[in-house]
C-alpha positions in Angstrom: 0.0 0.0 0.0 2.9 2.2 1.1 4.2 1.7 -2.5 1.1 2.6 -3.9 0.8 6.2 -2.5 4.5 6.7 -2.9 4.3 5.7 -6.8 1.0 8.0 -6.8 2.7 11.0 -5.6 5.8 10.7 -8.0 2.4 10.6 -10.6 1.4 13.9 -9.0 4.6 15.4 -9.0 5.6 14.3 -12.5 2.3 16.2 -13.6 2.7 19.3 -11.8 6.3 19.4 -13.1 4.3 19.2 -16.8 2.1 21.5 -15.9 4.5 24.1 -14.9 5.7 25.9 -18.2 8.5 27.8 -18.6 7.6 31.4 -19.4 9.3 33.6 -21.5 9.1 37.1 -22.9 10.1 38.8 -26.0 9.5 42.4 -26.2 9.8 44.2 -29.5 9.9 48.2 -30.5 8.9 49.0 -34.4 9.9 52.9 -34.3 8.0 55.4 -35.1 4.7 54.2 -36.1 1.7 56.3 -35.6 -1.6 54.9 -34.7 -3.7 55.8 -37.1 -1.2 54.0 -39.5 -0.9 50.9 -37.9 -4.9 51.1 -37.6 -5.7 52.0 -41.2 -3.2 49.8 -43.2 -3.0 45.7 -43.5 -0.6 44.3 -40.9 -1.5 40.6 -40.9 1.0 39.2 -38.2 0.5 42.3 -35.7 -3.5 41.1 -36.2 -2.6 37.3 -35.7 -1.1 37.8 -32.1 -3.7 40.2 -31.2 -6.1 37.7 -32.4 -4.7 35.4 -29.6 -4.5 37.8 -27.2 -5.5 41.8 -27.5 -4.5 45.3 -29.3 -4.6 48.4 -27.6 -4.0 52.6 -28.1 -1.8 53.1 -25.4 0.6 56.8 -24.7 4.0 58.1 -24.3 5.5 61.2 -22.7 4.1 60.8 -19.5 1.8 63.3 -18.0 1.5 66.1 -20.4 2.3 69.3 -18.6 2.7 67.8 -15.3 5.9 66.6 -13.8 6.9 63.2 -15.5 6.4 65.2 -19.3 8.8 62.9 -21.4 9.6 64.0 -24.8 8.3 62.2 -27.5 11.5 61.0 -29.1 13.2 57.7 -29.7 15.6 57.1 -26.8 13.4 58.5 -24.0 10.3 56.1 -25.2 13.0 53.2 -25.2 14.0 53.7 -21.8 10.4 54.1 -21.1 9.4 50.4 -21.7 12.3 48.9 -20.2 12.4 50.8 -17.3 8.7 51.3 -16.4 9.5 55.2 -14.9 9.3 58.7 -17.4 12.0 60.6 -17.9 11.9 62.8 -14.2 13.5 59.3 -12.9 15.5 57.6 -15.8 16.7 61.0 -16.9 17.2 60.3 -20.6 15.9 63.2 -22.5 17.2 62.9 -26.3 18.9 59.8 -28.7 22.2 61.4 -26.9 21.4 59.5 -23.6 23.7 61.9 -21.5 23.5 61.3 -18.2 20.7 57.9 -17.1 19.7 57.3 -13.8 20.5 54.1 -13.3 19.3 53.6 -10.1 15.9 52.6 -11.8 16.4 49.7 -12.8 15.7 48.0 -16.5 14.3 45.3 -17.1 17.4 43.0 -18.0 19.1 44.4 -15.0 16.1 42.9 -12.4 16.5 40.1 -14.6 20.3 39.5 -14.1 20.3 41.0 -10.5 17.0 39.1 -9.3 17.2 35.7 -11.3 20.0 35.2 -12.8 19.2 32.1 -14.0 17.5 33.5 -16.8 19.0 33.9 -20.3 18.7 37.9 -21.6 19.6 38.6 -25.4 18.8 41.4 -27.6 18.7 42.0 -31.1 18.9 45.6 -31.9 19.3 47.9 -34.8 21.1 50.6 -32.6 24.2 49.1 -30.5 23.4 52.2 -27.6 20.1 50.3 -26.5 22.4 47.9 -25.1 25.5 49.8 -24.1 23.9 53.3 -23.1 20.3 52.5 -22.2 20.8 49.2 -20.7 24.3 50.2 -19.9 25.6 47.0 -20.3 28.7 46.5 -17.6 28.7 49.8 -16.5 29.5 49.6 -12.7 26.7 52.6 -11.8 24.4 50.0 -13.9 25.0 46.8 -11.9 27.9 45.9 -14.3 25.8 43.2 -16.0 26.5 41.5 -18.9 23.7 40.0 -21.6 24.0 36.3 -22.0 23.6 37.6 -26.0 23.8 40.5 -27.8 23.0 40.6 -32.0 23.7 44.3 -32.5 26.3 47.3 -33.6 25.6 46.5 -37.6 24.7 50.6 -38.1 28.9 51.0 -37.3 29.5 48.3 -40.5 29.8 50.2 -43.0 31.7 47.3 -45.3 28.7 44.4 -44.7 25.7 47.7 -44.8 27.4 50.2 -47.2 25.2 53.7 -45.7 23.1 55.8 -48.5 20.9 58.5 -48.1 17.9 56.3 -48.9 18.6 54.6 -45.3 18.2 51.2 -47.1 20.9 50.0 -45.5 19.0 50.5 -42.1 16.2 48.1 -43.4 19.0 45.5 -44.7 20.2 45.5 -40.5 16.6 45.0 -39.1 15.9 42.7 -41.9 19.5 40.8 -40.3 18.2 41.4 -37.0 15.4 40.1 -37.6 16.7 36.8 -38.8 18.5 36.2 -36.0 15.9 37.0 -33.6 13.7 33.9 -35.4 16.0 31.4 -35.2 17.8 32.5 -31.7 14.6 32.5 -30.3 13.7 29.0 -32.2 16.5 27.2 -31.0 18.0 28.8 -27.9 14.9 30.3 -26.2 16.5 33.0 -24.1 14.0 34.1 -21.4 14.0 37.4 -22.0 14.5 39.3 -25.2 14.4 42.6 -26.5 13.9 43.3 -30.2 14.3 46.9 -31.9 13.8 47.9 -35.6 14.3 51.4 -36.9 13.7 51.5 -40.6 10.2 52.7 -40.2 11.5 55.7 -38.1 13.7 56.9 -40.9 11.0 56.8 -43.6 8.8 59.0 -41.3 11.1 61.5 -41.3 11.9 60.9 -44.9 8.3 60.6 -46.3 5.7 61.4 -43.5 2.7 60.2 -43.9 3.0 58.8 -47.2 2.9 55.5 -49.3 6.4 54.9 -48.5 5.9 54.8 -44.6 2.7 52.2 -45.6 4.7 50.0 -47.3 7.5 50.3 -44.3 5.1 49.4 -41.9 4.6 46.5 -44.0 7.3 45.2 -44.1 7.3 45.9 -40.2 4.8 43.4 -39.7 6.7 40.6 -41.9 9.4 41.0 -39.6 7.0 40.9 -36.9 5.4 37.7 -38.1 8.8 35.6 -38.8 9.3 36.6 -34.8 5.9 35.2 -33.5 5.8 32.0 -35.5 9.3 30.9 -33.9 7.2 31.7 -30.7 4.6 29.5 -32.3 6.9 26.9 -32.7 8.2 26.9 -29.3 4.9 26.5 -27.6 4.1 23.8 -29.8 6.8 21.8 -29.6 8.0 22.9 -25.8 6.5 23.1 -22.5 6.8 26.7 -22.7 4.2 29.4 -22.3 5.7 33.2 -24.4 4.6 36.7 -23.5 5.0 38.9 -27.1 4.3 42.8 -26.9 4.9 44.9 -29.6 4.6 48.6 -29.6 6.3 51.8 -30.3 8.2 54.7 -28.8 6.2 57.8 -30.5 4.0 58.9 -33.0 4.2 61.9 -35.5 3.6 65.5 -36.1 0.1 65.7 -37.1 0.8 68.2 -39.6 2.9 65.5 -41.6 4.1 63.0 -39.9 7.5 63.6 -40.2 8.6 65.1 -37.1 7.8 63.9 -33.8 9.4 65.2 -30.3 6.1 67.3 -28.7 2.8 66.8 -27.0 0.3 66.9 -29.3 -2.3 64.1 -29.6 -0.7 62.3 -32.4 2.9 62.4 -30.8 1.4 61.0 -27.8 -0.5 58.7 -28.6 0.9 54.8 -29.2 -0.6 51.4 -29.3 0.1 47.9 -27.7 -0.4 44.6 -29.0 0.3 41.8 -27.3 -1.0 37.2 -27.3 -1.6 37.4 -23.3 -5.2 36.8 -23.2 -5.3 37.4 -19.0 -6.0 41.3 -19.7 -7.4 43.8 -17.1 -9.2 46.8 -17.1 -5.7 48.5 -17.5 -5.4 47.1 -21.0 -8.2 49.0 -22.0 -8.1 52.1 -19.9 -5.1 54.1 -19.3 -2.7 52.0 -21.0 0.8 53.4 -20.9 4.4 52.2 -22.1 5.6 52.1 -19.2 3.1 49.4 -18.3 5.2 47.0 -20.2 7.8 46.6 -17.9 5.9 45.4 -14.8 3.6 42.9 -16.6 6.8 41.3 -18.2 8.4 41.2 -14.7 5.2 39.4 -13.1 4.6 37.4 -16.1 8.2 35.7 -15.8 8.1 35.7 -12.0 10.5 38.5 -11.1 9.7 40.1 -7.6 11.7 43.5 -7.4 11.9 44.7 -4.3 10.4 47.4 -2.5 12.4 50.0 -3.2 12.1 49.6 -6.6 8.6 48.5 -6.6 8.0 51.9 -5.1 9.4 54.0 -8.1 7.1 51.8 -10.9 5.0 54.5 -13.5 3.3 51.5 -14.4 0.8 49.1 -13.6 0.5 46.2 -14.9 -2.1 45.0 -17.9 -3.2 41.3 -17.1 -3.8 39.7 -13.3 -5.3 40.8 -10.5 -5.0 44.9 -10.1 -6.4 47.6 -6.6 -6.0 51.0 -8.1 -4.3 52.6 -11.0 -4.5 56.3 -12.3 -3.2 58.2 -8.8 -3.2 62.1 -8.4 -2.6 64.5 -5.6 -3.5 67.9 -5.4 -3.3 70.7 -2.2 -4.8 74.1 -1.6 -4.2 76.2 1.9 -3.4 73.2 4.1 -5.7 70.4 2.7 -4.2 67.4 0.6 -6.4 65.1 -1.8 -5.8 62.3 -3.3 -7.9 60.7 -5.6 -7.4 57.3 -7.8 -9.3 55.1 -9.8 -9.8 51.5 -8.0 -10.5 48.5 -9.4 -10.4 46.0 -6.9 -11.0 45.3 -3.2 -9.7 45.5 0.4 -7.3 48.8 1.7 -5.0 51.2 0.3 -2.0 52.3 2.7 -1.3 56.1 1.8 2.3 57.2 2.1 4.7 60.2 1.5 8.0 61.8 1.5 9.4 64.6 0.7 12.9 63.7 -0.1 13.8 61.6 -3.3 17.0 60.0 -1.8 16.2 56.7 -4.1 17.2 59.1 -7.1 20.5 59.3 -5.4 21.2 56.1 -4.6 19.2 56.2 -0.9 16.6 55.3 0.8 13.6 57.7 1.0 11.9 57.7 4.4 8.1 57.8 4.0 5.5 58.9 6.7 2.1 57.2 6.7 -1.0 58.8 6.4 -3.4 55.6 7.2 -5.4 53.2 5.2 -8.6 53.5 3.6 -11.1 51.2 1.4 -9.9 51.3 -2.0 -12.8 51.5 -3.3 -13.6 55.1 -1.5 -11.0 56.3 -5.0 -10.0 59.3 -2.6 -8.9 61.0 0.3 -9.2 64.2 2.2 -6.7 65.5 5.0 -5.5 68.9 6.6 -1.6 69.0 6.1 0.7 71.4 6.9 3.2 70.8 4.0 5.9 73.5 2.7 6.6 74.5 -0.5 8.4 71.7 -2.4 8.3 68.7 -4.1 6.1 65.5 -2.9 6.1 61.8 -3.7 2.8 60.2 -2.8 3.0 56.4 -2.7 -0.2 54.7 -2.8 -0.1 50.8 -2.0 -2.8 48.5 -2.5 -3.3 45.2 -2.1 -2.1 43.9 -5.9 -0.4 46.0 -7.0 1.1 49.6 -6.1 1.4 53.3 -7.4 3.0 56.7 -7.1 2.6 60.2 -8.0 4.4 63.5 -7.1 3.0 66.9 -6.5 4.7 70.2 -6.2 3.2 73.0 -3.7 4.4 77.2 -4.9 4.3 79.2 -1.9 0.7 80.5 -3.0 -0.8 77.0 -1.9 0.8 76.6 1.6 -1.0 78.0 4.8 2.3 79.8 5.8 2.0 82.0 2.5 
């Protein structure tokens, strides 16, 4: 009998352990595209995965005329996505990347710091992804290193001879692309970050044009050779992928060339992704920076709370409390307000120092807990001019915002 039960339970175990897929995630940027253009135009691959799982509009640039504005350029909406914080923390404000914060971390570096089991690569059109926004062995970026990197072609000029018709550009991602599909076929890093430019540089070639149609076309073949080595892995492997595709800007509405400001256009982005687990968020205040912290809980990676403290974002599929935070204070009276979506208490918190930026700790007072579902919160508070960080914590997931009181607004004025 004792045999039984113990060759039952090796049963049980065996099938749990079959049960248990390995997740991975492969996160791909196609620069430049503008919504209306990916919405308008034929892009059969982009429409296969969000036939599986779901397309969105989403944003970049952070709050427009509040205190994370981000420009909308290509850098700043890289380090966006794989950092999940606007520019205020990451501190990359143009393609020169002169000074980052590191001390948010990306994505790869919570990967390599937190589980370092995990395999990283990246396949890029534009070597500084890695070695400036990643920051690839850097000691002020954790000093870690890519388990593969497929990038730096842009600085061949002998294998991609360079012309003014930026061809040689759409040869790379075409290379790029390549390797992606078959890395990904037969080595199945864990976590992967693809970038492809081309469409970027006909933007500001053409604008809105049928040149920039056609590039996005050929966009999406790239796209599709990506997602059916996915395909292939889930149906040949026990392992379960997490795909999102989106971009790091739109364009001028005038012409759809230029791109940098806050208009609608610029703004405004899109996500498309095959996780079919989607919340509310996916539909309703969908952001880049959202990206980052539904890969992390998608392949398991608990940052700590430091970090987890600092996250723009909130996360598009599980279980979320609140999302959408925002402080305001007049003559000695603080509000906070949010939008809540689940159940049970929200722990309200601030400071007024931003010591993490620096490399600290940031000390933060308490001001209770509250239903979630009251979505706001009233208190007399004798705060001084300066600059707040509000920390809102609920029970799935947390958020932040940040405030900044003039003298006119104080009780002391």
């Amino acid at each position: 009998m004792k045999q039984l039960f113990g060759l039952l339970a090796f049963v049980l175990l065996l099938s749990n352990c079959a049960a248990q897929k390995e997740k991975k995630v492969v996160l791909i940027i196609i620069d430049g595209v503008p919504t209306d253009v990916l919405e308008r135009n034929e892009t059969p691959h982009i429409d296969s995965i969000a036939a599986v799982g779901g397309y969105a509009r989403s944003y970049q640039g952070g709050e427009k005329d509040g205190y994370s504005q981000t420009p909308t350029i290509s850098a700043p909406g890289y380090m966006n996505m794989i950092t999940g914080v606007w520019g205020n923390k990451h501190n990359v404000w143009g393609n020169s990347v002169k000074n980052p914060n590191y001390n948010y971390w990306n994505i790869f570096r919570a990967a390599e710091e937190l589980k370092p089991e995990l395999n990283t690569a990246i396949f890029s059109t534009w070597e500084d992804n890695r070695t400036k926004l990643i920051g690839e062995s850097k000691p002020e970026a954790g000093s870690i290193k890519l388990d593969y990197a497929f990038d730096g072609f842009e600085l061949d000029t002998v294998a991609f001879p360079h012309g003014d018709s930026r061809l040689f550009i759409l040869q790379i991602d075409e290379h790029v692309t390549d390797e992606a599909a078959v890395y990904i076929k037969d080595e199945a890093p864990d976590l992967s970050w693809v970038y492809l430019e081309y469409t970027d540089d006909i933007g500001h070639a053409y604008g809105d044009s049928p040149e920039m149609v056609e590039a996005v076309g050929l966009a999406d073949a790239q796209i599709g050779r990506i997602w059916e080595a996915i395909q292939y892995r889930e149906a040949n492997f026990n392992e379960e992928w997490m795909i999102a595709v989106t971009t790091d800007h739109g364009r001028h509405p005038f012409n759809g060339k230029g791109h940098g400001g806050q208009t609608v256009r610029e703004r405004l982005t899109w996500v498309v992704t095959n996780l079919s687990d989607l919340n509310e968020r996916f539909n309703d205040g969908l952001a880049v920076v959202d990206i980052y912290p539904t890969a992390i809980n998608f392949i398991g990676i608990e940052l700590p709370d430091a970090q987890k403290s600092e996250l723009d974002g909130v996360p598009f599929i599980g279980k979320i409390s609140l999302q959408s935070p925002h402080a305001r204070y007049n003559q000695g009276v603080l509000s906070l307000t949010w939008k809540f979506i689940g159940s049970g208490n929200v722990e309200l918190l601030y400071t007024d120092a931003n010591e993490f930026a620096k490399g600290g700790t940031d000390e933060y007072i308490s001001l209770g807990k509250v239903s979630v579902g009251e979505g706001e919160f009233q208190t007399p508070l004798e705060l001084k001019a300066g600059t707040y960080k509000f920390l809102l914590k609920g029970y799935n997931n947390w958020v932040n915002t940040w405030l900044t009181i003039t003298d006119d607004q104080t009780t002391n004025n």
